[in-house]
C-alpha positions as CSV (number, residue, x, y, z in Angstrom):
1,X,-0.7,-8.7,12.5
2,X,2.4,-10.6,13.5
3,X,3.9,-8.8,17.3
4,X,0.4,-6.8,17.5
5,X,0.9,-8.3,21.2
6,X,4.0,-6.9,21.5
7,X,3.2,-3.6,20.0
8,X,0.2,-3.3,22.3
9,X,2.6,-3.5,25.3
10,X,5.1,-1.1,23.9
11,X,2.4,1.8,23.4
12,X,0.4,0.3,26.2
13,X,3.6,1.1,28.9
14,X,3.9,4.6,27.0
15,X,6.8,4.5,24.4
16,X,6.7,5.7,20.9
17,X,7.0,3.2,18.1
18,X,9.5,4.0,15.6
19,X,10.9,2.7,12.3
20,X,7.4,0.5,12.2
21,X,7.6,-1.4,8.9
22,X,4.4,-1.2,7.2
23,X,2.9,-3.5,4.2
24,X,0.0,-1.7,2.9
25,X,-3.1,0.3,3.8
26,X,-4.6,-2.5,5.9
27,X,-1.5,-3.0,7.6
28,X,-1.4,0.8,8.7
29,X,-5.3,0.0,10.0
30,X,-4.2,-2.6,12.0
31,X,-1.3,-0.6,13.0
32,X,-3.9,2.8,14.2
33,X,-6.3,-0.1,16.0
34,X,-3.5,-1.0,18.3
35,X,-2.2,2.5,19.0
36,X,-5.9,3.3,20.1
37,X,-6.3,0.9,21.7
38,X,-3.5,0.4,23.9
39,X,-3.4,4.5,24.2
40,X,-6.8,4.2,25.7
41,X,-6.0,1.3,27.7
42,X,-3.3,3.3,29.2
43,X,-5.6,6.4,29.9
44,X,-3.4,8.6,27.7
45,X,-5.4,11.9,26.2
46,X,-5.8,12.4,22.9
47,X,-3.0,14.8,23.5
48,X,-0.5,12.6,24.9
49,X,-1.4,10.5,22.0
50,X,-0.5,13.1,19.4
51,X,2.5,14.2,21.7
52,X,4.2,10.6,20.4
53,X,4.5,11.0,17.2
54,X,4.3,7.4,16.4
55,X,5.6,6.5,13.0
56,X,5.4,3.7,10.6
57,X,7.8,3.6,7.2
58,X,7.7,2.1,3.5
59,X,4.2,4.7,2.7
60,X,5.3,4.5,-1.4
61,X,1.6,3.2,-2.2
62,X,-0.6,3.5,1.1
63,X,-1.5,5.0,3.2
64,X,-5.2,5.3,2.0
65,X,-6.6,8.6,1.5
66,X,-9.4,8.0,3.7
67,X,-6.9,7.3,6.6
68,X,-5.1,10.5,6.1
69,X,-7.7,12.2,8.6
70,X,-6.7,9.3,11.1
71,X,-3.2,9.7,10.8
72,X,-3.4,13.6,11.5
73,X,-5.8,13.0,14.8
74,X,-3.3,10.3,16.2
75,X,-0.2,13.0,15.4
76,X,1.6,10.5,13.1
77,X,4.1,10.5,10.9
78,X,4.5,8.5,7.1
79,X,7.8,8.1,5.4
């Protein structure tokens, strides 16, 4: 995923990510991997997690719906 290093950092240091341009369901996996990850790395709670309402864009044929149950745990919104 190309700036996965700087996305890390960005939800690592505790900002929300906005306006994320996504290209298809494995895209949006990648996406959730780094959010976890960085969200853990950061000792956020599942809470705080939810509380940032990340958000990722261009959803017209993904996400999956098998990663709809993802999306609602990490508080996200799709548009």
């Amino acid at each position: 995923m190309k700036g996965a290093n700087d996305l890390y950092n960005i939800v690592r240091s505790g900002l929300r990510v906005t306006g994320m341009h996504t290209w298809g369901d494995k895209d949006i996996d990648n996406f959730m991997d780094i959010i976890e990850k960085a969200s853990k790395d950061a000792g956020m709670t599942p809470d705080e997690i939810r509380a940032k309402r990340h958000v990722f864009d261009h959803a017209a044929v993904a996400p999956r719906p098998s990663q709809y149950d993802r999306i609602k745990r990490l508080g996200m919104m799709v548009s």
